[in-house]
Biopython code that builds the backbone (N, CA, C, O; Angstrom):
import numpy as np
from Bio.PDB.StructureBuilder import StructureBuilder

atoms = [
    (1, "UNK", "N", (33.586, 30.516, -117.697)),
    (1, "UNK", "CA", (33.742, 31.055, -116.361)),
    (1, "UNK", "C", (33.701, 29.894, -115.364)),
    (1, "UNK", "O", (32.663, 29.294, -115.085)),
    (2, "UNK", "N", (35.069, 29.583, -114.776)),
    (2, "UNK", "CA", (34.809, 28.372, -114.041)),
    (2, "UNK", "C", (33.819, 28.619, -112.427)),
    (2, "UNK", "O", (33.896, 29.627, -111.724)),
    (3, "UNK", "N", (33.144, 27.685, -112.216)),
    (3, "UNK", "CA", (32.411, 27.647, -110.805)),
    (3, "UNK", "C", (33.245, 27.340, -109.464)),
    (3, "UNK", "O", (33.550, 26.167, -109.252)),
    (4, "UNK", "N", (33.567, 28.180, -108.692)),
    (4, "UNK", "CA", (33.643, 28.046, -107.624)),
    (4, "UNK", "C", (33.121, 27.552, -106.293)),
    (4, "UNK", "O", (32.599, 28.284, -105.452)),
    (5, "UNK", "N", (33.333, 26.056, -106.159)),
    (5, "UNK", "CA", (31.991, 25.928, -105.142)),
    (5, "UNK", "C", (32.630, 25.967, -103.857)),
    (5, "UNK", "O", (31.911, 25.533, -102.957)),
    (6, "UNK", "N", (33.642, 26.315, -103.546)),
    (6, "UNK", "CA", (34.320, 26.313, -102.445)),
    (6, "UNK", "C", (34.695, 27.567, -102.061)),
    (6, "UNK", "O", (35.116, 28.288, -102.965)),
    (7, "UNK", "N", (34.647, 28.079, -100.798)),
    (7, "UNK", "CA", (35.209, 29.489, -100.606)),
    (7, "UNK", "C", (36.447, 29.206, -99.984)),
    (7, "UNK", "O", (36.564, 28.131, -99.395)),
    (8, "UNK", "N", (37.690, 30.262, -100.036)),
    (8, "UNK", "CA", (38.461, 30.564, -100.271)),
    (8, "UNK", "C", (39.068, 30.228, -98.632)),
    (8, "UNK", "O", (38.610, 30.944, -97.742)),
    (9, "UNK", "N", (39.758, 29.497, -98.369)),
    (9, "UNK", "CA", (40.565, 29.266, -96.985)),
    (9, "UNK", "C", (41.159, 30.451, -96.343)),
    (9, "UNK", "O", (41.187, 30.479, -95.113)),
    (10, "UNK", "N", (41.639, 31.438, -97.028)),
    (10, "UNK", "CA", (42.400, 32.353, -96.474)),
    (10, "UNK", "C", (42.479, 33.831, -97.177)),
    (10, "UNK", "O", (42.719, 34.018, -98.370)),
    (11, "UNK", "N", (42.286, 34.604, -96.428)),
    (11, "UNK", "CA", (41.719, 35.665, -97.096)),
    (11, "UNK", "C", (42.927, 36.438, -97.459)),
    (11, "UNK", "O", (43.742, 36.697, -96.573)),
    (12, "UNK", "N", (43.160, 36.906, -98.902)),
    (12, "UNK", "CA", (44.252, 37.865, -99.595)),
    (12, "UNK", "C", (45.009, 38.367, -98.494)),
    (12, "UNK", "O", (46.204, 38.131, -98.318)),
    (13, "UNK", "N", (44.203, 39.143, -97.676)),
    (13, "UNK", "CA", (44.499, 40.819, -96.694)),
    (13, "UNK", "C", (44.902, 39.962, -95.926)),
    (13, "UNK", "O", (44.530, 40.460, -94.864)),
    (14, "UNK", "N", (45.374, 39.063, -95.669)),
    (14, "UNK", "CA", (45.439, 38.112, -94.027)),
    (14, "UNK", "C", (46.840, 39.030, -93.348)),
    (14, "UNK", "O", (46.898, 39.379, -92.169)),
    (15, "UNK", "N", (47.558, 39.218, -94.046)),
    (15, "UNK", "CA", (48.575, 39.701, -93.614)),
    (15, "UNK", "C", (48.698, 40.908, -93.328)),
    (15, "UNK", "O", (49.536, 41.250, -92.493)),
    (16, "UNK", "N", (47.766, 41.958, -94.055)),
    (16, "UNK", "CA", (47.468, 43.379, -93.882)),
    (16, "UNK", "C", (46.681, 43.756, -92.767)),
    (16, "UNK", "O", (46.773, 44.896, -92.312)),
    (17, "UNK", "N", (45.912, 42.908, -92.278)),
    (17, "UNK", "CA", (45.367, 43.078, -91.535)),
    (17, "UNK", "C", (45.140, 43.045, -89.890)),
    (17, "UNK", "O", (44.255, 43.355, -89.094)),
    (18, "UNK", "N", (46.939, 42.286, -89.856)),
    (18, "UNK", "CA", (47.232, 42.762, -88.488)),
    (18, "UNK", "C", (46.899, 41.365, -87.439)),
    (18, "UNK", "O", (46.267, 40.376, -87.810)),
    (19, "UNK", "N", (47.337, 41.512, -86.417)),
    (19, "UNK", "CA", (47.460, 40.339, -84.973)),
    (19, "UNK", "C", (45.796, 40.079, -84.818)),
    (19, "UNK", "O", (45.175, 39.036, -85.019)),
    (20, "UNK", "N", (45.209, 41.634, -84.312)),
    (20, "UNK", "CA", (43.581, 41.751, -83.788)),
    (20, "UNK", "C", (42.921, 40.789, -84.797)),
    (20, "UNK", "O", (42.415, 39.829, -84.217)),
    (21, "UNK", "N", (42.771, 40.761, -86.215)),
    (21, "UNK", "CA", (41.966, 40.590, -86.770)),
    (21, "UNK", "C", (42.471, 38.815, -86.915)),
    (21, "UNK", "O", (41.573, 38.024, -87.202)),
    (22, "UNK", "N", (44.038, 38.215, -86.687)),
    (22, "UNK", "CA", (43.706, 36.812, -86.706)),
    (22, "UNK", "C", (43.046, 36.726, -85.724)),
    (22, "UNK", "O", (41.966, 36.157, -85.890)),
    (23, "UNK", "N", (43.381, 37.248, -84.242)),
    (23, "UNK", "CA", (42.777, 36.967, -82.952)),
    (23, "UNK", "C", (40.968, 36.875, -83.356)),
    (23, "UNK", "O", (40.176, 35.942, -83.225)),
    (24, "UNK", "N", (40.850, 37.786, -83.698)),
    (24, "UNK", "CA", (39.160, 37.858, -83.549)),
    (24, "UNK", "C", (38.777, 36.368, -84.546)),
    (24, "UNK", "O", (38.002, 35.597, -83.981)),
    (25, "UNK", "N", (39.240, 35.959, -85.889)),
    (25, "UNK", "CA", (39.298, 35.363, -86.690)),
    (25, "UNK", "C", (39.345, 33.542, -85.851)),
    (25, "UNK", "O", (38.466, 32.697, -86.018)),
    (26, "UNK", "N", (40.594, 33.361, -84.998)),
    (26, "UNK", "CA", (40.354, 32.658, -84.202)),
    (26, "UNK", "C", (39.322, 32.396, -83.065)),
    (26, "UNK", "O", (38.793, 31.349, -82.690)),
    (27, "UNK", "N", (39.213, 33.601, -82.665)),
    (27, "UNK", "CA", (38.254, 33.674, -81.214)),
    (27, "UNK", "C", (36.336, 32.862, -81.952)),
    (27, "UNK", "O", (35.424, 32.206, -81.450)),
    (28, "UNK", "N", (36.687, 33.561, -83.561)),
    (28, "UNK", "CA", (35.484, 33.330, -84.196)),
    (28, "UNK", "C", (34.863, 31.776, -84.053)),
    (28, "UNK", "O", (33.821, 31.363, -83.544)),
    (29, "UNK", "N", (36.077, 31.043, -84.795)),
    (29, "UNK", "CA", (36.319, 30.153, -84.941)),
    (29, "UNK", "C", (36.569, 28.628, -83.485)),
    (29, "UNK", "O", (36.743, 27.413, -83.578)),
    (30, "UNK", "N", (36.472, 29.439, -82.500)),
    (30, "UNK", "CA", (36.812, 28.514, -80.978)),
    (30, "UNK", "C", (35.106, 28.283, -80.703)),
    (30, "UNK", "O", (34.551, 27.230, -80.390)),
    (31, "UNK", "N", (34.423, 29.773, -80.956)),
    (31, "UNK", "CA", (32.951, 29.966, -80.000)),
    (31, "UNK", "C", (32.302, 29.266, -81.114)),
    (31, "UNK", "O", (31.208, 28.863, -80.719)),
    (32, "UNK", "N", (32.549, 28.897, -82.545)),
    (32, "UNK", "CA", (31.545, 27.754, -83.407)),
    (32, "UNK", "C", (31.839, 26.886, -82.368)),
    (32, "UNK", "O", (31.009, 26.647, -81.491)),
    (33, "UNK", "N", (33.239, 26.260, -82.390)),
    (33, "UNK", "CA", (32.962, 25.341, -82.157)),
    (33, "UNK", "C", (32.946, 24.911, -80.739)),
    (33, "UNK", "O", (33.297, 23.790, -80.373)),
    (34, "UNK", "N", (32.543, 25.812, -79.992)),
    (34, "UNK", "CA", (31.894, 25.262, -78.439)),
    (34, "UNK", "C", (30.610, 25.015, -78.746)),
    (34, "UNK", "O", (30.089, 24.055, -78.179)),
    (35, "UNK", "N", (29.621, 25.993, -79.924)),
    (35, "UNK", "CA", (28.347, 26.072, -79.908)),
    (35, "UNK", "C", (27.693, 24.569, -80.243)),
    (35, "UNK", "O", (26.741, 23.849, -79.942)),
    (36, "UNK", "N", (28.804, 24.611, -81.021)),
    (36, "UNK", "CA", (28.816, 23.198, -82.067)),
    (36, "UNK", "C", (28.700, 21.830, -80.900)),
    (36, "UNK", "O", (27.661, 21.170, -80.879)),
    (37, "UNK", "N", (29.740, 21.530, -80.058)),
    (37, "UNK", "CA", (29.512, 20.567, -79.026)),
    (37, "UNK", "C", (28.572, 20.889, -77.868)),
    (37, "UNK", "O", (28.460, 20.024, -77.000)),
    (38, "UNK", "N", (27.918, 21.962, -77.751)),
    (38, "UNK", "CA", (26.856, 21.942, -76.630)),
    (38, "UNK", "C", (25.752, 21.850, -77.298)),
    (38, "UNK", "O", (24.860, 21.260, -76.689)),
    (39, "UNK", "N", (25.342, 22.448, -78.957)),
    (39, "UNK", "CA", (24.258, 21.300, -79.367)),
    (39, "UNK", "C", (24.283, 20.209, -79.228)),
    (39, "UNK", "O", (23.473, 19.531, -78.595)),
    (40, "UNK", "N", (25.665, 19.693, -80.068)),
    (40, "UNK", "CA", (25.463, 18.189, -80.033)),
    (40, "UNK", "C", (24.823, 17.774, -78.491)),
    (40, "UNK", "O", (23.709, 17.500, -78.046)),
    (41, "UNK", "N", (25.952, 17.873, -78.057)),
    (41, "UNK", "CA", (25.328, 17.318, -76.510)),
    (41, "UNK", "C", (23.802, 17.489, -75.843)),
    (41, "UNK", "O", (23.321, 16.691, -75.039)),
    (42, "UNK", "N", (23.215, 18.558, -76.285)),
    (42, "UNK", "CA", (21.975, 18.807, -75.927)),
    (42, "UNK", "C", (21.391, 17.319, -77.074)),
    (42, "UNK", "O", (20.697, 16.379, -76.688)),
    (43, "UNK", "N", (21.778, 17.465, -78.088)),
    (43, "UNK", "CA", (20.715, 16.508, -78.761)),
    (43, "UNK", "C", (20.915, 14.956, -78.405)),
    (43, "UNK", "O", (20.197, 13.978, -78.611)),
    (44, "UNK", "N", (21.801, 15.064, -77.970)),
    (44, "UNK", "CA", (22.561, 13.569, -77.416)),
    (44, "UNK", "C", (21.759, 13.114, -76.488)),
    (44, "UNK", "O", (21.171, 12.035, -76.558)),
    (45, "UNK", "N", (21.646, 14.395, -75.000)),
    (45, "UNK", "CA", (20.964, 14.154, -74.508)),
    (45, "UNK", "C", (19.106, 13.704, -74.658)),
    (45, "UNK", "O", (18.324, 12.956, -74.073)),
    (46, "UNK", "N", (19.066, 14.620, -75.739)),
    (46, "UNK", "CA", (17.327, 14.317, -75.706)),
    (46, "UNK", "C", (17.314, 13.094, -76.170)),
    (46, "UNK", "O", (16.614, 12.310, -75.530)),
    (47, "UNK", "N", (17.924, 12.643, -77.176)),
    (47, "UNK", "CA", (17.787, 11.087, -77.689)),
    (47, "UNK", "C", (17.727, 9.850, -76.508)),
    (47, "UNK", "O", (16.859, 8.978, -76.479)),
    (48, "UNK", "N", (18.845, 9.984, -75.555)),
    (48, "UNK", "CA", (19.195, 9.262, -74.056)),
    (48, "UNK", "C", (18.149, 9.594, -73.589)),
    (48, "UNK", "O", (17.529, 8.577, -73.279)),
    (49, "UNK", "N", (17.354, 10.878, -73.262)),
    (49, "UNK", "CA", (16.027, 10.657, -72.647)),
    (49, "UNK", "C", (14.879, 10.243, -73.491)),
    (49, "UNK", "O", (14.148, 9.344, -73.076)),
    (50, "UNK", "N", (14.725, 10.622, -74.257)),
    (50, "UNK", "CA", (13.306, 10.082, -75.382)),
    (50, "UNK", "C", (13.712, 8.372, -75.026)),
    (50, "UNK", "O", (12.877, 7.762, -74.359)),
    (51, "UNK", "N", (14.835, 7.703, -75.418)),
    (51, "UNK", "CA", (15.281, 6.536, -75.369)),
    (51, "UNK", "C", (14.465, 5.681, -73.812)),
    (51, "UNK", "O", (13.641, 4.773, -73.699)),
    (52, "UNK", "N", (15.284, 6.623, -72.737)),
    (52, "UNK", "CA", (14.290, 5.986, -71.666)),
    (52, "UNK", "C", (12.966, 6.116, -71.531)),
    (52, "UNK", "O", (12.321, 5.177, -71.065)),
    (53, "UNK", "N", (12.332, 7.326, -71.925)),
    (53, "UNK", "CA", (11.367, 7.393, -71.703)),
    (53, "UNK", "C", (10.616, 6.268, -72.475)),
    (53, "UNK", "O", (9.977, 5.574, -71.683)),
    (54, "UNK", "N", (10.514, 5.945, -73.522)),
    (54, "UNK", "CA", (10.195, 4.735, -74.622)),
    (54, "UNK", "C", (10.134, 3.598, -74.084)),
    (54, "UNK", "O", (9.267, 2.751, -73.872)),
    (55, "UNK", "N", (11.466, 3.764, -73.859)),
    (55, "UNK", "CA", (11.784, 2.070, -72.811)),
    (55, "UNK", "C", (12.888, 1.779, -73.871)),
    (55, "UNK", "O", (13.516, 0.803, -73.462)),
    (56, "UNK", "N", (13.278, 2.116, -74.791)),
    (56, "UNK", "CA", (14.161, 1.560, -75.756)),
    (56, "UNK", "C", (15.507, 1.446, -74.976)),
    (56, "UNK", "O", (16.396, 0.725, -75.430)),
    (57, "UNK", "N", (15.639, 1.964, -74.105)),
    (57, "UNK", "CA", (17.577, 1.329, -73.048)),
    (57, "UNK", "C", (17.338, 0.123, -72.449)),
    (57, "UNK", "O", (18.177, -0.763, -72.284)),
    (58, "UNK", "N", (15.954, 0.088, -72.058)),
    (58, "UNK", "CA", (15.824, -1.443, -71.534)),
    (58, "UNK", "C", (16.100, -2.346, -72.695)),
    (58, "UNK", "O", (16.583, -3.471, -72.572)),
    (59, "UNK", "N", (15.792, -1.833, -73.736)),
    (59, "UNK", "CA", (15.644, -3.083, -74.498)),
    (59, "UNK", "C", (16.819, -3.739, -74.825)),
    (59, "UNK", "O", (17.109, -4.919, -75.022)),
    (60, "UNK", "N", (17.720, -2.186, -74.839)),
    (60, "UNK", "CA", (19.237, -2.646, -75.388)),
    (60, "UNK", "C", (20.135, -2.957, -74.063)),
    (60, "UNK", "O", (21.345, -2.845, -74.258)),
    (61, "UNK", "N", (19.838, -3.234, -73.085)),
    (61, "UNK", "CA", (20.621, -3.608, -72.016)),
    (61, "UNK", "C", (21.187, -2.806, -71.095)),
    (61, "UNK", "O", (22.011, -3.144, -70.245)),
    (62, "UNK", "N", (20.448, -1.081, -71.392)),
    (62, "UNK", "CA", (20.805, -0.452, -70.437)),
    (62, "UNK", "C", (19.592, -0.075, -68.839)),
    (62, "UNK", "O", (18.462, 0.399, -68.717)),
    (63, "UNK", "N", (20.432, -0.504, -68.083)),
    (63, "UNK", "CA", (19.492, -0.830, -66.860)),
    (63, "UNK", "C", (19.460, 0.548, -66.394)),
    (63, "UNK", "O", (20.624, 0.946, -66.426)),
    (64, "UNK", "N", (18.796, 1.337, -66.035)),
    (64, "UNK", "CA", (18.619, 2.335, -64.851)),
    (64, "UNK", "C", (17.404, 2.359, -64.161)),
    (64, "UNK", "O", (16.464, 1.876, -64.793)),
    (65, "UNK", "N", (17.180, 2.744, -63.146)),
    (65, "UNK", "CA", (16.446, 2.947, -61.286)),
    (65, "UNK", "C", (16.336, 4.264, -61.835)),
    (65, "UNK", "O", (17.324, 4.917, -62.173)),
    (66, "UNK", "N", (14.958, 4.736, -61.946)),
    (66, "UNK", "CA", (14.528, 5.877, -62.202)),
    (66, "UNK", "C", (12.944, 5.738, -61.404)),
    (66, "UNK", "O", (11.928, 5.052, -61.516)),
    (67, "UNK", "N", (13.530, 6.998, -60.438)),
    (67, "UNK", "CA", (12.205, 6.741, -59.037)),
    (67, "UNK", "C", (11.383, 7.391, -59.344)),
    (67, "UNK", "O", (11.938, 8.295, -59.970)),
    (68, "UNK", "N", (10.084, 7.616, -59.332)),
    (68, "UNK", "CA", (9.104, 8.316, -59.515)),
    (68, "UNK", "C", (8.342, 8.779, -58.771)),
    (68, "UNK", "O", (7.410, 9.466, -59.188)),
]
sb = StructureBuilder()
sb.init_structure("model")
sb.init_model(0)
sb.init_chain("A")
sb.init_seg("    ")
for serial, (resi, resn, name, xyz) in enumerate(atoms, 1):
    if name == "N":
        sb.init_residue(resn, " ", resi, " ")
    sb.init_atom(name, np.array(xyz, "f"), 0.0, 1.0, " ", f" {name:<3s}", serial, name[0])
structure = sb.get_structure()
């Protein structure tokens, strides 16, 4: 019985199933991947702040004026 470790790109019914269901299928597929770049970016950001807060941008040559 061979192992499948991959699931299947495209589903049998794709065609039975009509316009709505690529639409939703796409729509699925757009909102990953917004979710996907506003984590990233959130974590991007915390690193850029943990970074200043540390002092580690000074170290690497990034200067910023942060008033307190």
């Amino acid at each position: 019985m061979p192992i499948h470790l991959r699931r299947p790109r495209r589903d049998p019914d794709w065609e039975m199933n009509g316009p709505a269901a690529r639409r939703e299928h796409l729509r699925s597929q757009l909102m990953g991947m917004i979710a996907f770049c506003y984590a990233f970016l959130a974590a991007s950001a915390t690193v850029i702040a943990w970074g200043i807060q540390l002092g580690l941008a000074n170290v690497h040559g990034v200067r910023l004026l942060i008033l307190h």
